[in-house]
Residue frames relative to the residue before (quaternion, step in Angstrom):
aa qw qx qy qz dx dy dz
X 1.0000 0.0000 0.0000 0.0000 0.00 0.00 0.00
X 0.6270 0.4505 -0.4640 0.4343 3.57 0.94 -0.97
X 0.5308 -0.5135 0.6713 0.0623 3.54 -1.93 0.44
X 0.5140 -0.5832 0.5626 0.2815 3.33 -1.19 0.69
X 0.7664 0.3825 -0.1798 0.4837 3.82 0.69 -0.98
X 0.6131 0.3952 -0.4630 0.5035 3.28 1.25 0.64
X 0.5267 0.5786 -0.4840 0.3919 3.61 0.83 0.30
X 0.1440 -0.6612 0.7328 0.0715 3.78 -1.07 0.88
X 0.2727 -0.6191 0.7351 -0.0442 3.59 -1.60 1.31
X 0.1549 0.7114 -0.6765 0.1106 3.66 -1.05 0.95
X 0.2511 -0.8478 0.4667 0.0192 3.26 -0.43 1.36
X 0.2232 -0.8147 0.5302 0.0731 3.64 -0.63 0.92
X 0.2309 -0.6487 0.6688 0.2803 3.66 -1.12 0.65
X 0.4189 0.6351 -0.5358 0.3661 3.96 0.10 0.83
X 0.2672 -0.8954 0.2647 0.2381 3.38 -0.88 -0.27
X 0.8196 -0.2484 -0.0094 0.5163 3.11 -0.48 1.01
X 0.7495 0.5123 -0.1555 0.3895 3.46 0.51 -1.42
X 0.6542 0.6199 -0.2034 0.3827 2.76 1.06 -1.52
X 0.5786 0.5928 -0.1980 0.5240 3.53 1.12 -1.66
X 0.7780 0.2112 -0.3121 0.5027 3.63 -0.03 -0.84
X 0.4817 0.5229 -0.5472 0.4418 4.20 0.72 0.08
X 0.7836 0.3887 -0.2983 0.3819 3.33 0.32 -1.33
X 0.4850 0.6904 -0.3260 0.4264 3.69 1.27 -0.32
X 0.6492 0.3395 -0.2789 0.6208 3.52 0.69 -1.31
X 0.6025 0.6234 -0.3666 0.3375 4.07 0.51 -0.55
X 0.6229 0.4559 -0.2961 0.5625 3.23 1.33 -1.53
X 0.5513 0.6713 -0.3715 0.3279 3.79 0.72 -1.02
X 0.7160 0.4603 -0.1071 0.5137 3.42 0.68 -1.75
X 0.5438 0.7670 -0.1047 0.3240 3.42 0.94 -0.39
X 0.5614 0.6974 0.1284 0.4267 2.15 1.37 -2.12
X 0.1012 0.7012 -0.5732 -0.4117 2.75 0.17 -2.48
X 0.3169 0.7304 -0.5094 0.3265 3.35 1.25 0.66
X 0.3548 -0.7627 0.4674 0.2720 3.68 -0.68 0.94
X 0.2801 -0.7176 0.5925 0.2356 3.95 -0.63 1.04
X 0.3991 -0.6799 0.6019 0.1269 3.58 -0.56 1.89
X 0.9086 0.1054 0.1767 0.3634 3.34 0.09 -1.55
X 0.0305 -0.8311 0.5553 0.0017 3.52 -0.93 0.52
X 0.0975 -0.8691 0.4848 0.0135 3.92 0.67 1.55
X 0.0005 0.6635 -0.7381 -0.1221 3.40 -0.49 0.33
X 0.0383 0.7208 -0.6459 -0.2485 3.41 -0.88 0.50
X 0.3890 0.7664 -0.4373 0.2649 3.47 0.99 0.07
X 0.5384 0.5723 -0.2416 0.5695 3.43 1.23 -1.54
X 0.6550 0.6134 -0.2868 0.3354 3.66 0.68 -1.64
X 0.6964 0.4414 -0.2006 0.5291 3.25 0.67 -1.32
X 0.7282 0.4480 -0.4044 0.3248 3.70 0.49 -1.32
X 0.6007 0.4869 -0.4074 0.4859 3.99 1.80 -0.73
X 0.6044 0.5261 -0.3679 0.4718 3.65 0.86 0.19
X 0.4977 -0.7290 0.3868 0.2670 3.53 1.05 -0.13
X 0.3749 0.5577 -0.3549 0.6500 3.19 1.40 0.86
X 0.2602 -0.7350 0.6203 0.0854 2.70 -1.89 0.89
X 0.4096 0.7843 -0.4658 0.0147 3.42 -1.31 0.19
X 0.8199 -0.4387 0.1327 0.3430 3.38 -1.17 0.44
X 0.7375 -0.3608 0.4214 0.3852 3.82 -0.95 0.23
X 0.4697 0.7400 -0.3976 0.2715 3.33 -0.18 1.25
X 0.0518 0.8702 -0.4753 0.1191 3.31 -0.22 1.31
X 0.0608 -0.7759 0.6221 0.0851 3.83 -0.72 0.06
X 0.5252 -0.6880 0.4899 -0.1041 2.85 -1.02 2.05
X 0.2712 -0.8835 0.3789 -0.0487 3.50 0.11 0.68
X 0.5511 0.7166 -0.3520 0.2428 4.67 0.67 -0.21
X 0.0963 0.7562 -0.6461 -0.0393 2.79 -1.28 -0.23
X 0.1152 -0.7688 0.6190 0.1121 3.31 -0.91 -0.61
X 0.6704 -0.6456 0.2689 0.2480 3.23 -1.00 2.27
X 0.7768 0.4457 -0.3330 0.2951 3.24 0.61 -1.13
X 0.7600 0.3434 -0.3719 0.4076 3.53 0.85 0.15
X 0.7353 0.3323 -0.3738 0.4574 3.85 1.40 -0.14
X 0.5588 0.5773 -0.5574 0.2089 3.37 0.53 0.72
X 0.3307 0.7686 -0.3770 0.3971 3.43 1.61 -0.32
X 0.7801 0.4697 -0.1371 0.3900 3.30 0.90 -1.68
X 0.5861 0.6376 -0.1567 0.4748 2.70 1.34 -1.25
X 0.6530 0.5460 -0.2245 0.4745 3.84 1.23 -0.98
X 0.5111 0.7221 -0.1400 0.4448 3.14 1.77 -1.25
X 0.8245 0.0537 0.3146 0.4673 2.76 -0.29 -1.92
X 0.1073 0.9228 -0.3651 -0.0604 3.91 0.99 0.54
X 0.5771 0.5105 -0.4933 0.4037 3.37 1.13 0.90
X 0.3864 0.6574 -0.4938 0.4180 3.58 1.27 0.48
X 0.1990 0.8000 -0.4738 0.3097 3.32 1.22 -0.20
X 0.9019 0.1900 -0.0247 0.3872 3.09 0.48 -1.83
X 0.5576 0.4143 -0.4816 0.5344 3.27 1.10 1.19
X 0.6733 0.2346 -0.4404 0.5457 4.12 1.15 0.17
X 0.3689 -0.1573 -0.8979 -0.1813 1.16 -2.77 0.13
X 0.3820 -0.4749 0.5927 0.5266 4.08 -0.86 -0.07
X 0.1300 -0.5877 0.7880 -0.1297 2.81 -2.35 0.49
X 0.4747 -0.5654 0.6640 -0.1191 2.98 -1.43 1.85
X 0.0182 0.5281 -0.8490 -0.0011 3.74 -1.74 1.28
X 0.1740 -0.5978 0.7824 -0.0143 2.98 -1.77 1.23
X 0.0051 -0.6420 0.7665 -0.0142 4.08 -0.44 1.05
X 0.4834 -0.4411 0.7398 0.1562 2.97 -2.25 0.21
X 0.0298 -0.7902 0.6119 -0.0139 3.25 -1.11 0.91
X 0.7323 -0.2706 -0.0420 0.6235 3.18 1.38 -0.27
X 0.7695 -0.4191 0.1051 0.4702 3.62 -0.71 -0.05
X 0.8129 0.2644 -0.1038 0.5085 3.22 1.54 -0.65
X 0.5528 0.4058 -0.3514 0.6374 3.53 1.78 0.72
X 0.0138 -0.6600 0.7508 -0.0213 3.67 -1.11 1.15
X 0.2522 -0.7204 0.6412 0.0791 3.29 -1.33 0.70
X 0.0980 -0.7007 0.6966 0.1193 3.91 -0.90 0.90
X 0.3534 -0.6731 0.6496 0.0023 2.94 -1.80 1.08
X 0.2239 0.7817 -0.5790 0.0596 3.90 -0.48 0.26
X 0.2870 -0.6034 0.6455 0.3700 3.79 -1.05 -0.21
X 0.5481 -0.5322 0.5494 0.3384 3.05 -1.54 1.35
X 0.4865 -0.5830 0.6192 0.2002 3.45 -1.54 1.14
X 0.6637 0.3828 -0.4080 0.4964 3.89 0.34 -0.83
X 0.6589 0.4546 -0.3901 0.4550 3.96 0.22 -0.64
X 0.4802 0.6036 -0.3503 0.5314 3.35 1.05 -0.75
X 0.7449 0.2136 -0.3395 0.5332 3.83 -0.23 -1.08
X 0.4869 0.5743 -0.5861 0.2993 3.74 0.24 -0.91
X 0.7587 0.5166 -0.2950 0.2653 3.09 -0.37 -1.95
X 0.6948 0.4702 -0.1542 0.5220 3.57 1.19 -1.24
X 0.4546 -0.6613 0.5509 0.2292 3.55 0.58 -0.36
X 0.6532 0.4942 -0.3768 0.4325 3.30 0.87 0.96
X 0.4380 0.7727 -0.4186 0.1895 3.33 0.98 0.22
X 0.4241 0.6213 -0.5049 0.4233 3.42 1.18 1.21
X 0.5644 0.5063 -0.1250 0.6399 3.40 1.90 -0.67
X 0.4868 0.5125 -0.5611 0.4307 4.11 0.67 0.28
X 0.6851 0.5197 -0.4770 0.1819 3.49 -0.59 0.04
X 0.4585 0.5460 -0.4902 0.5014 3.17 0.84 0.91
X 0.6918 0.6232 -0.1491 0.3328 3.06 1.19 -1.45
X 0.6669 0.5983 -0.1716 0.4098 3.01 1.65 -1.50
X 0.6515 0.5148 -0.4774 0.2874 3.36 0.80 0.21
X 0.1588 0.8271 -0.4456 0.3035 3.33 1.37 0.46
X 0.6278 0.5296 -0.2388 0.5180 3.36 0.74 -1.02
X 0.6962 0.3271 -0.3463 0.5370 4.03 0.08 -1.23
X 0.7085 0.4194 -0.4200 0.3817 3.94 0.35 -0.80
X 0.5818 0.6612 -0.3182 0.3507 3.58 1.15 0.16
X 0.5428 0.6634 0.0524 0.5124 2.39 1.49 -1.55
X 0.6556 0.5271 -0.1367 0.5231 3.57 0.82 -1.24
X 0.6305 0.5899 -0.2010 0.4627 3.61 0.95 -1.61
X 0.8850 0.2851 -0.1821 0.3200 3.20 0.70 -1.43
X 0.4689 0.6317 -0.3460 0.5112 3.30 1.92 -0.29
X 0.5063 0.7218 -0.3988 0.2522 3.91 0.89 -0.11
């Protein structure tokens, strides 16, 4: 369902590590609950493959996607939201996220994003670390 033109890229002069610490930090923080933690790096490296830093972060937090979810119950399969953090080089990480407002648009809920919308500042926040 997601769209190339619904994907937002914010690039960080921090590194890698750092970004996905300060991520699970903003998370906890939050009180947003961290579902998930993908490394597919690790994935690939137990596969015998190689490849850059790259994980996708995974939370959320009931009280704001079940509304939507009540709404609009095929968003289902685009929450909890979730955050890629790649490596690009040692001192450039790049976050990935789907814009939350395009997100309600698309669904027809975008009287009910503002919970959602803060997706953006907790990006934002990650990469400014």
């Amino acid at each position: 369902m997601t769209r190339r033109d619904d994907l937002r890229t914010l690039q960080s002069e921090t590194s890698f590590n750092h970004v996905v610490e300060r991520l699970h930090d903003i998370v906890r923080e939050r009180g947003l609950t961290l579902f998930a933690d993908i490394d597919h790096a690790q994935n690939a490296r137990d596969a015998g493959l190689m490849m850059p830093n790259t994980r996708v972060l995974i939370f959320g937090n009931a009280k704001a996607g079940t509304p939507l979810m009540l709404a609009a119950p095929d968003i289902a399969l685009e929450l909890p939201l979730r955050v890629l953090v790649r490596e690009r080089s040692e001192t450039v990480t790049e976050l990935v996220y789907v814009d939350p407002d395009r997100l309600a648009l698309e669904f027809g809920v975008a009287e009910l994003a503002g919970p959602i919308a803060g997706l953006r500042a907790i990006v934002e926040a990650a990469a400014r670390s």
